[in-house]
N, C-alpha and C positions, 0 to 999 in steps of 0.2 A: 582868458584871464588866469593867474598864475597866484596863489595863494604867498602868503608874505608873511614872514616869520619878525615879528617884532614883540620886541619886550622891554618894557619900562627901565630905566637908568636913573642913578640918582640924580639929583636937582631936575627935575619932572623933565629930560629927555627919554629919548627911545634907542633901541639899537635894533637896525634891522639888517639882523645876518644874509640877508641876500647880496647888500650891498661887500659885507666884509670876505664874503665866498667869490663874490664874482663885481669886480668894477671895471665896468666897460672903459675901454682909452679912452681917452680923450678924443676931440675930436679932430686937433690938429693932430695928433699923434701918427695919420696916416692920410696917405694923399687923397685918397676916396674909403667912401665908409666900408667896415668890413662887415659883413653876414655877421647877424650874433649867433647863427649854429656852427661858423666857421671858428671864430672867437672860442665858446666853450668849448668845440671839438678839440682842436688845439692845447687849450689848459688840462683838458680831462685827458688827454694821452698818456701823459706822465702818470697819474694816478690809478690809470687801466693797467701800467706796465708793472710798477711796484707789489701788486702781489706775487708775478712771476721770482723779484728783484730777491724781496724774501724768501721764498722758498727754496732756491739756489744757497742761500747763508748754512744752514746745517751741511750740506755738502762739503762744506771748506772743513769742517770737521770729522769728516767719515760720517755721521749721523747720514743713514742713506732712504730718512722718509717713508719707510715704508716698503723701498723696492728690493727686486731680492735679482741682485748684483750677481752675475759671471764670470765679472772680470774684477782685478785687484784695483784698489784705488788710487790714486798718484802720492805720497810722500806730503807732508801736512807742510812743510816749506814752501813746498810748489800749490798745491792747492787750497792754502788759505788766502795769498795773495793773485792767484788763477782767480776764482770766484767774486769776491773782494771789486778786484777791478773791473771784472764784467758785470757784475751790479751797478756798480757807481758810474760807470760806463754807458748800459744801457739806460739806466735815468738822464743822463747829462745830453744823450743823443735824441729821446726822447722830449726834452723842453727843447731842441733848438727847432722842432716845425711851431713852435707860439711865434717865431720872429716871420712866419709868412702872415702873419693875423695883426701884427703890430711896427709902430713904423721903425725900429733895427732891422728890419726886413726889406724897408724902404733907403734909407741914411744908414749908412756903418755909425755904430756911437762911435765919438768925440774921443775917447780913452782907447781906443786901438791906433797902436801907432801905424804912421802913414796913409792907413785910408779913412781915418777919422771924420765923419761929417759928409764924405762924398757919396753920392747917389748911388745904389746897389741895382744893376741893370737887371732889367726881368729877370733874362736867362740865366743869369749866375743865382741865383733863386731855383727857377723852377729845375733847370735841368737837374741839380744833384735834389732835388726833393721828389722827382716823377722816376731819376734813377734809382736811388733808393726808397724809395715805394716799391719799387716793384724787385730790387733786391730781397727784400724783405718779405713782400708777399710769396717771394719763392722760396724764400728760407724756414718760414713759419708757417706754411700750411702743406697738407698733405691730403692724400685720396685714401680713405678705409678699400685696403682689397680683401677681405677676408682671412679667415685663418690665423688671423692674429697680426697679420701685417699693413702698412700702408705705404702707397709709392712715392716718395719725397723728390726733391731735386736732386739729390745725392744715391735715389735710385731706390729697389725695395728696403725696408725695412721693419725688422719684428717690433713689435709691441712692448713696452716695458710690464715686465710681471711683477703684484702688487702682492705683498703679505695678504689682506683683505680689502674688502671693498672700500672703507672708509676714506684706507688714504691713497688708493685709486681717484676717488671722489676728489679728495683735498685735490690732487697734483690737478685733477682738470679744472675745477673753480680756479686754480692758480696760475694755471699754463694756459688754459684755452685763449684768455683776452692778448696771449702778443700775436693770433693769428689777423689780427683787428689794425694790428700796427701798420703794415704795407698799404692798406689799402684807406687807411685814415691820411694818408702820411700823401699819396699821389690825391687824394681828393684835396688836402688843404692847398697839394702844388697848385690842381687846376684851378680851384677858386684864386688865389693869388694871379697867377695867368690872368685870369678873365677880368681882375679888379684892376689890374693893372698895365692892359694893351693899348 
């Protein structure tokens, strides 16, 4: 049983923020029911990605958070619209696994021209969501080898050095959740898969 956050409204209604944080589709909204951990896993992506999303914004500025930088930084032309778009980017990529949990997932909507309303076959679904899953699980996670280093997909590499601890601390509260992305991202494929064989 899940505790429920309601509070009195004028003319003697209630408001209960469960409902206005999270309202499950509809039912006809998809051809069979989805998991409700599929549903909020899905919604909450986007919100796990967003502290990354911020902490990348000072960069566009030189503002370097903390790290104590080697190398010069790119020209404020280049790097405010560099950053910028890879913000807005990775949010906008991040809301489109909610269409494996809802039915634009199932039907293209009606307002995209030409395939408007036609049926969206499994595979055009899963494959680019188990692709990129697993693009991503390669791109954001790494093995600690010691030393100060860790071995990436791109091969070893050093550590970033922190002024102090604190905003060491910040960068990983703020970086660590997009190692979460890849592998939320092929779970919501497989469940899609399995909802829809």
């Amino acid at each position: 049983m899940s505790a429920r956050v309601i509070f009195p409204a004028p003319h003697g209604d209630t408001i209960d923020f469960m409902k206005i944080l999270h309202r499950p589709p509809a039912v006809s909204d998809t051809e069979r029911p989805v998991p409700r951990w599929a549903t909020r896993l899905a919604y909450a992506l986007p919100w796990l990605l967003l502290p990354s999303c911020l902490w990348r914004l000072p960069f566009a500025l030189h503002f370097e958070m903390g790290q104590i930088q080697d190398r010069e930084l790119p020209e404020l032309w280049l790097s405010i619209p560099y950053v910028l778009t890879l913000s807005v980017l990775s949010e906008v990529i991040a809301i489109l696994p909610i269409g494996l949990v809802r039915g634009w997932g199932e039907v293209v909507p009606r307002w995209i021209p030409f395939l408007g309303g036609k049926p969206v076959r499994p595979r055009a679904a899963v494959v680019p969501a188990v692709v990129g899953g697993l693009i991503l699980t390669a791109l954001f996670t790494s093995i600690p080898l010691g030393d100060n280093r860790r071995l990436t997909v791109f091969g070893v590499a050093e550590n970033i050095a922190y002024v102090d601890e604190s905003w060491e601390t910040l960068a990983t509260v703020c970086i660590t959740p997009l190692a979460l992305w890849g592998p939320i991202v092929l779970v919501l494929g497989i469940a899609y898969h399995l909802r829809r064989r």
